[in-house]
N, C-alpha and C positions, 0 to 999 in steps of 0.2 A: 833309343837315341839315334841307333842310323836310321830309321826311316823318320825321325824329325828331322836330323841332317838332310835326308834325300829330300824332302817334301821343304823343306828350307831354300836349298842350293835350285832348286827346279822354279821355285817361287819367286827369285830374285832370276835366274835365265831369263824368264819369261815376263819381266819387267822392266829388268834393262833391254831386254830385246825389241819390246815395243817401244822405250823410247829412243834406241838404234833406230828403229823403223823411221820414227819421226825426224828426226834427225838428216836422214837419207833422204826423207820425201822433201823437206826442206833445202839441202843441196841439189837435189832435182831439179828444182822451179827456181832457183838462183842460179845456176848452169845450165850451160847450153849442153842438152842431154834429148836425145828423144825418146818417148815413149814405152816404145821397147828396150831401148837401152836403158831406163829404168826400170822396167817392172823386169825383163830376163837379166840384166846384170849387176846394177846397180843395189836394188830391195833389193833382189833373189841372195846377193851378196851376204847384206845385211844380215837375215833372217835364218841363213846359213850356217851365220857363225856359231851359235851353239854346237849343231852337229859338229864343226871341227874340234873344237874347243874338247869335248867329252869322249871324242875318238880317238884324237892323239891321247891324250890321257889313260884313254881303256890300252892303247900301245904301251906308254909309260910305265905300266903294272900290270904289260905281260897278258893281257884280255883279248886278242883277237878277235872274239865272239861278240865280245859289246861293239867294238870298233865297228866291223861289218853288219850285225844285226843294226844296231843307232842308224847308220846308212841308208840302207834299204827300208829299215822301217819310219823312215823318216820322210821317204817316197810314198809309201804306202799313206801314211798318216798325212802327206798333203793334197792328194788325190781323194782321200777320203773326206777332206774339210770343202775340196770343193766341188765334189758328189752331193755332200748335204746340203751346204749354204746355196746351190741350184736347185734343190728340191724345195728347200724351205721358198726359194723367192723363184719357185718357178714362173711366176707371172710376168717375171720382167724377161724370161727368155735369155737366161745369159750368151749361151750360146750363140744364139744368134742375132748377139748383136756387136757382132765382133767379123772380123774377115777373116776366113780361114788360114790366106795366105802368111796372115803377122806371125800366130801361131804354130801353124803344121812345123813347118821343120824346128821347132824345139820338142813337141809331141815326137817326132819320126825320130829324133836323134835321143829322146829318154827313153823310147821304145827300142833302141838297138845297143845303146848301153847296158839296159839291162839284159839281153838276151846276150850280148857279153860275157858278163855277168855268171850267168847260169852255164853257158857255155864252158866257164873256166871253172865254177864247180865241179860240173859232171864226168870230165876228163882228168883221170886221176895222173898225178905226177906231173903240176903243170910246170910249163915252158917257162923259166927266169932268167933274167939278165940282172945285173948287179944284187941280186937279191928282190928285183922286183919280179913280179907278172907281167907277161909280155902283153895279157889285157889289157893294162893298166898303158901302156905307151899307145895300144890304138885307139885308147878313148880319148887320149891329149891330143891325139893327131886328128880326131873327127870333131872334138870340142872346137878346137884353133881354125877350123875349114867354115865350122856353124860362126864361130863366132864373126869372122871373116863377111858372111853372106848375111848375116844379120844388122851387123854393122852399114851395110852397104843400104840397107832397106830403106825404103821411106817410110816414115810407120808417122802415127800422129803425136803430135807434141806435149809431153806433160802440160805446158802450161795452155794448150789449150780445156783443160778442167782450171774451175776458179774452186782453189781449197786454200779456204783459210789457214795463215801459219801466223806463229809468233813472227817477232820481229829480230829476228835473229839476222846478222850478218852472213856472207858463205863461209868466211874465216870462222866466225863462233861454232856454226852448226859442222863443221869441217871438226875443230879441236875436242867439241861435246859430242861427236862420233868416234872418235878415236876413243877418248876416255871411256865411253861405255862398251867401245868394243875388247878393251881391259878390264872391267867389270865381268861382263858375258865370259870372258876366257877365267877367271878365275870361278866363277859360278860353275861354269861346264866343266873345268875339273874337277870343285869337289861333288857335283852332281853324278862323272862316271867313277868315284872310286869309292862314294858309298853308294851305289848301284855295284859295284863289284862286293863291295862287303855283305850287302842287303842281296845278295844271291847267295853268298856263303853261310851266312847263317841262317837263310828261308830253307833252302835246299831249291830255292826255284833256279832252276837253266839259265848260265851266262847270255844264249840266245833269244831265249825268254825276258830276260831282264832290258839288252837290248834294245830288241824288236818291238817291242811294245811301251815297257814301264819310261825307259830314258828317253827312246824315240817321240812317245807322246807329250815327252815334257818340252821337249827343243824344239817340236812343230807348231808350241802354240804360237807364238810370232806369227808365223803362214799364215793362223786360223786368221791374227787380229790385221793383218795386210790386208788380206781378204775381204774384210767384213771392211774395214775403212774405205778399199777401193769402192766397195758396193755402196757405200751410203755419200761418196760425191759420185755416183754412177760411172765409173772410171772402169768400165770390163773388161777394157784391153788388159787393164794394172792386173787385174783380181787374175784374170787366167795366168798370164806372165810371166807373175812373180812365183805363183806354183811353179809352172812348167819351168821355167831359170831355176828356180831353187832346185829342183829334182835332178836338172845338168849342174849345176855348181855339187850336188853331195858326190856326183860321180866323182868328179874331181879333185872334192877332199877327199873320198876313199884311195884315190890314186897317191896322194899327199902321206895318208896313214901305211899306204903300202910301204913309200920311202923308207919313209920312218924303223919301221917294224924291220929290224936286222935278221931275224930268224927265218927268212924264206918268204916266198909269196902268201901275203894273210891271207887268201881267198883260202890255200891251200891247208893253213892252219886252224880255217872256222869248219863250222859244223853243216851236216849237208840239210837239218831244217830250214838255211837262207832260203835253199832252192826254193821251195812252197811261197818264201814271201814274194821272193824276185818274181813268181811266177805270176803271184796275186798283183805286182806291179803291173808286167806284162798286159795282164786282162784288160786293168785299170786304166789303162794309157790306149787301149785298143777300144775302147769306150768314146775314150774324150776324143781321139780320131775318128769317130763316128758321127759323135754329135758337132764337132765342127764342119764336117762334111755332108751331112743329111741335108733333106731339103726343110724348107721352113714349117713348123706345124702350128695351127690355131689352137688347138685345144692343149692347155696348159699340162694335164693330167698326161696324157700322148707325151707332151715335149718332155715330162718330168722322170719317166718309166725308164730310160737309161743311167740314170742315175739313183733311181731307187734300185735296180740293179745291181750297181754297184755297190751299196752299201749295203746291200741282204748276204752279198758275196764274202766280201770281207768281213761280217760276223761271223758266216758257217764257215770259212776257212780259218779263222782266229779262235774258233771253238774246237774245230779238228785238230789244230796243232797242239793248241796247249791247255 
């Protein structure tokens, strides 16, 4: 019965989530929003809310493990979605058909978040203020600076892509985002608390359960942004709304710090995160690569960083658990 529960509650996440998705894409293109300010805040917003949803929750019932594993492995799990969906349609070169500049500083600031991160793991007896993690106020202080210089950009305009929407008002698709963003919160509760029971009675690791089982269920959203951005050819979205989503989890994790009355969570999770954080790390130092390389004709050449990536995070996902 819980794992019909878990595989129920994951099932409906991941269906109201895509139509949150929808919902957002359509107040995009009814508001004056650009580009980026869609796909890093707007979606990334959207597509986020699972992870909070099932992390406050995993706080609510005393789980620190799920909370921080969902997080992290929710990073992991969206860098991995768009490792592959480049592999798969290498021919269109995603990478490079996008400007470095739009991107990099959301790449450089999920790159330093996580080394954060791992930073505040490996230092035993971290530093708190009201019961937070003093990591946790420098990631709000470095978010509010990006978000600041992102803001400011010129990036190109959603509605320069012609994507078919219903006929929806901004008021409707406004009230039918909220409603389903009520839906996704109740889903992603019962989804982290039979992931907590479905680790107690497997015997598999709260980290384990996490990092992978819950994380891959809240990332499908990512998957299905992704693959919509790709099919109206829209690659600024598809990178984007990963790299936003990956700064927005930092920021719910900072959110579940609040929460968690018992001391800094980093300091109450287990030190397997490190390996993931680390696998993010990699991950991210990847995609700064490939939006910084120079251009390559041969499809197979442009695709070899990103098959990379995904060989990586199966041997590290095999070694850990």
């Amino acid at each position: 019965m819980i794992y019909a529960i878990f595989l129920l509650a994951a099932a409906v996440v991941v269906l109201a989530a895509i139509k949150l998705n929808k919902f957002g894409d359509i107040i995009s293109q009814k508001s004056v929003l650009s580009g980026a300010a869609v796909g890093t805040f707007l979606i990334a917003g959207a597509t986020s809310l699972p992870e909070l949803t099932t992390s406050l929750t995993a706080v609510y019932i005393d789980n620190p493990d799920i909370a921080v594993g969902n997080m992290i492995g929710s990073n992991v799990y969206n860098l991995l979605i768009l490792a592959v969906v480049d592999m798969i349609y290498r021919r269109r070169r995603l990478f490079q058909r996008v400007g470095y500049r739009e991107h990099l500083p959301s790449a450089v600031v999920g790159l330093l978040f996580m080394l954060i991160i791992i930073a505040a793991l490996l230092i035993p007896g971290s530093i708190a203020w009201l019961g937070i993690g003093i990591e946790m106020f420098i990631m709000v202080g470095v978010y509010f600076v990006v978000v600041k210089f992102l803001s400011n950009e010129g990036e190109e305009s959603a509605a320069d892509v012609e994507v078919p929407v219903e006929d929806y008002s901004l008021r409707q698709a406004v009230v039918r985002f909220i409603l389903l963003g009520l839906v996704v919160f109740g889903a992603g509760s019962i989804l982290s608390i039979s992931g907590d029971q479905l680790a107690q009675v497997s015997g598999m690791d709260s980290s384990f359960v996490g990092s992978f089982l819950i994380a891959a269920s809240t990332s499908l959203p990512e998957l299905v942004t992704v693959l919509a951005a790709f099919k109206v050819a829209n690659y600024g979205m598809a990178i984007g709304s990963i790299l936003g989503s990956n700064m927005y989890n930092m920021q719910l994790l900072v959110v579940t710090d609040v929460l968690y009355r018992d001391g800094a969570i980093l300091e109450a999770s287990g030190s397997s995160h490190i390996f993931m954080a680390l696998l993010v790390v990699f991950m991210t130092i990847m995609f700064i690569y490939l939006l910084l390389r120079p251009r390559i004709s041969n499809s197979w050449r442009y695709a070899a960083p990103s098959f990379v990536i995904s060989v990586v995070y199966l041997v590290v996902s095999f070694m850990l658990f």
